[in-house]
C-alpha positions in Angstrom: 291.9 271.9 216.4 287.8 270.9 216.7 287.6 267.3 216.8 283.9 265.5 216.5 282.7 263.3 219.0 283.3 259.1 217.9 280.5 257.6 216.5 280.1 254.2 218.3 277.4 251.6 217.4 276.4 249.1 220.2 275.6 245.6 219.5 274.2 243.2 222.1 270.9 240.7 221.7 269.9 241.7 225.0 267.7 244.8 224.9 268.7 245.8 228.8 272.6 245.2 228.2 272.6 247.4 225.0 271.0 250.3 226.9 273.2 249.8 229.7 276.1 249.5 227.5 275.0 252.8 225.3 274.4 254.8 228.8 278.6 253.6 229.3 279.7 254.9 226.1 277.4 258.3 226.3 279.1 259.1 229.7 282.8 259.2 228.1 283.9 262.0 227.0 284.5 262.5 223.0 282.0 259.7 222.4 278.3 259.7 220.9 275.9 256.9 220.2 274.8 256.8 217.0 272.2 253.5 217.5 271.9 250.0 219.1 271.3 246.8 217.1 270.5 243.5 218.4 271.0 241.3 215.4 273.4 241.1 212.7 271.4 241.9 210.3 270.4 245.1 211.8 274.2 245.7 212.6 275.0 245.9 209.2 272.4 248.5 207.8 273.5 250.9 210.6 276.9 250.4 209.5 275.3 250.9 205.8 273.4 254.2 206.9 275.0 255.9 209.5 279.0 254.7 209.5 280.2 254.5 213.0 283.3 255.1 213.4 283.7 251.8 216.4 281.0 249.2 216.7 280.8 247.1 220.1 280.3 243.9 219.1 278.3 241.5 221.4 279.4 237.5 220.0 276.6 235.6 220.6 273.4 237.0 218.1 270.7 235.0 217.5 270.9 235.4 213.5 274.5 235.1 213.1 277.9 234.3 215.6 279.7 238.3 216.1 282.6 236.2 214.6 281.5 235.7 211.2 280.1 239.2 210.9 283.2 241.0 211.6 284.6 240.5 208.3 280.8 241.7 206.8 281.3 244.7 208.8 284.6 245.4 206.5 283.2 243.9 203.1 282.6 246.8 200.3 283.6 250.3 200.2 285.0 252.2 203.4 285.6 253.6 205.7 285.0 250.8 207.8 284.4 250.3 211.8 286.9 249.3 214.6 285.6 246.7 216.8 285.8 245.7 220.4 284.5 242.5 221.5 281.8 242.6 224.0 281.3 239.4 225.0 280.9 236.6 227.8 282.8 234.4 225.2 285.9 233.5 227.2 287.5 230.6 225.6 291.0 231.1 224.3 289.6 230.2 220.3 287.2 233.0 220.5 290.0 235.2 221.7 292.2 234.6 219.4 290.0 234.5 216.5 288.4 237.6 217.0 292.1 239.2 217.8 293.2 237.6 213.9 289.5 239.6 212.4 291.0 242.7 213.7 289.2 243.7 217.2 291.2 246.7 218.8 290.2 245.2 222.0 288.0 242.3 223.8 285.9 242.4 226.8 284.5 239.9 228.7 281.3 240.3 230.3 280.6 241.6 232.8 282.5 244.6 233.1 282.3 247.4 235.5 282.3 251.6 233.6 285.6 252.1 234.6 286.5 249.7 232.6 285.1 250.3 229.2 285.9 253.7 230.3 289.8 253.4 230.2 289.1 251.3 226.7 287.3 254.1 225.1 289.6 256.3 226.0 292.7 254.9 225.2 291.3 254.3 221.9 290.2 257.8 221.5 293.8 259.3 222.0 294.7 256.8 218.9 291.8 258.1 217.0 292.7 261.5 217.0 296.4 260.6 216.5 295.9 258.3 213.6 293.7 261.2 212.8 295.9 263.9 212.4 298.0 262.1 209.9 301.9 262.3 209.6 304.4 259.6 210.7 304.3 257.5 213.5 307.5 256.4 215.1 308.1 253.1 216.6 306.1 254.1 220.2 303.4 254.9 218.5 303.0 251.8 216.1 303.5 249.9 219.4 300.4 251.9 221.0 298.0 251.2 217.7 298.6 247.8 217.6 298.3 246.7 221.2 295.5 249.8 222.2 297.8 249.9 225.2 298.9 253.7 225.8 300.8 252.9 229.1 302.8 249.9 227.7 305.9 250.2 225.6 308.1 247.8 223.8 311.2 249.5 225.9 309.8 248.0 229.1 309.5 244.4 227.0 311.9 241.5 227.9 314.5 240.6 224.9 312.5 239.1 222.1 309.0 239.6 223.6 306.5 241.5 222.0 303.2 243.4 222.3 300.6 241.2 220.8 301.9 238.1 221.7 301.6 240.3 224.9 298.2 240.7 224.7 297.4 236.9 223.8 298.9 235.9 227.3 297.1 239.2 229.2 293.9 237.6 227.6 294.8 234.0 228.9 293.9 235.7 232.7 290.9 237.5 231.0 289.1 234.4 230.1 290.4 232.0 232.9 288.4 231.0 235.5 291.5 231.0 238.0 295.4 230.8 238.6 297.6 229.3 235.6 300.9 227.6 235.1 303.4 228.6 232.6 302.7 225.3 230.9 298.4 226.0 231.0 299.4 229.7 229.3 302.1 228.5 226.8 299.4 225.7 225.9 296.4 228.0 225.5 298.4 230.8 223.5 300.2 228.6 221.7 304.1 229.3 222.4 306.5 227.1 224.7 307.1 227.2 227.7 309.8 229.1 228.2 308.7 231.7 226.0 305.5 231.6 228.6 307.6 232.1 231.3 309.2 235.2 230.3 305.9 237.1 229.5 304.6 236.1 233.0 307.5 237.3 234.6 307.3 240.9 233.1 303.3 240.6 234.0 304.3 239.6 237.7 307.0 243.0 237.8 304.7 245.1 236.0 301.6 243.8 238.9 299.5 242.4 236.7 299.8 239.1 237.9 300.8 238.0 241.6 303.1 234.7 241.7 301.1 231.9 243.8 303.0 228.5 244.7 300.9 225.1 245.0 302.6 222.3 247.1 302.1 219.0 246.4 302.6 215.9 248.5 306.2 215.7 247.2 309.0 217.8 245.6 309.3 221.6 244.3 306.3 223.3 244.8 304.4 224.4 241.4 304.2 227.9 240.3 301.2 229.3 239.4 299.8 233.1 238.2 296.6 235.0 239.2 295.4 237.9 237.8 295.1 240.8 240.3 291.9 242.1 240.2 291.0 246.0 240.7 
């Protein structure tokens, strides 16, 4: 089967981070630029004219906050655009906001290719399977809704699941350093406990590395960094 390349409209308010963000996309395969926009306004008629089919969505424009222009981007007849969050918008509200509006996936800048890279194509292997129609099984729902091909609820801890997942992975994408299980279960908005057990499967699965912090007295506090590639 032929497949056509994904449209993808970048938005940023910086003229040099839009190019350099447009020359990422350009150099994955399966993906075309179809235009750059550096306001909302100008966001919208692209997505009026020429219908991408993702739009990466800088936060911070000087005409309107990304935030209240995702639900615009969606407003009126479709089809209408996926969005990934291409931000330096870090703060846990923003996150979680922007994951209730329906981003596939957020990105805090600055990023590296390889990053975007992996994002772009994980979402493209959804494309195309969302695509081709027909029934998804419980794997794939999993995969849709979390844009996370290599993750699995199998792998999960009893009575875990994938976007509460995600919330806590984006705890470490928007912290400035190591966490407790109390600082996570705070900033996500789940107990502790509950905090605990998703750090755990993040610490077996390497994505996080267990540090302890001793005090001047007692048990030592436990505390989670994010390892970095």
């Amino acid at each position: 089967m032929t497949t056509r390349d994904i449209g993808v409209l970048v938005v940023d308010d910086d003229f040099n981070v839009a190019a350099l963000h447009a020359d990422f996309v350009s150099r994955v395969h399966g993906f075309t630029v179809v235009g750059n926009a550096h306001t909302a306004r100008a966001a919208l008629e692209i997505v009026r004219t020429r219908s991408p089919d993702l739009v990466l969505l800088d936060l911070y424009l000087p005409d309107e906050h990304g935030l209240a222009l995702l639900p615009r981007l969606r407003a009126g007849a479709g089809p209408h655009p996926d969005v990934i969050a291409v931000t330096a918008a870090r703060d846990m509200p923003s996150v979680r906001t922007a994951m209730q509006r329906g981003v596939v996936q957020y990105l805090v800048k600055p990023f590296p290719f390889r990053l975007l890279a992996e994002r772009l194509t994980a979402y493209r292997e959804l494309w195309l399977r969302t695509a081709a129609g027909g029934t998804l099984d419980q794997r794939d729902v999993d995969r849709l809704f979390s844009l996370a091909p290599a993750e699995s609820t199998a792998t999960l801890p009893k009575g875990c699941s994938l976007p509460t997942l995600a919330l806590v992975r984006a705890t470490f994408d928007t912290a400035d350093g190591d966490l407790s299980a109390s600082e996570v279960a705070q900033r996500v908005g789940i107990s502790r406990a509950t905090a605990q057990r998703y750090l755990g499967h993040l610490q077996r699965e390497g994505v996080l590395v267990l540090q302890l912090r001793y005090g001047s007295a007692g048990r030592p506090e436990h505390r989670f960094r994010r390892v970095r590639a």
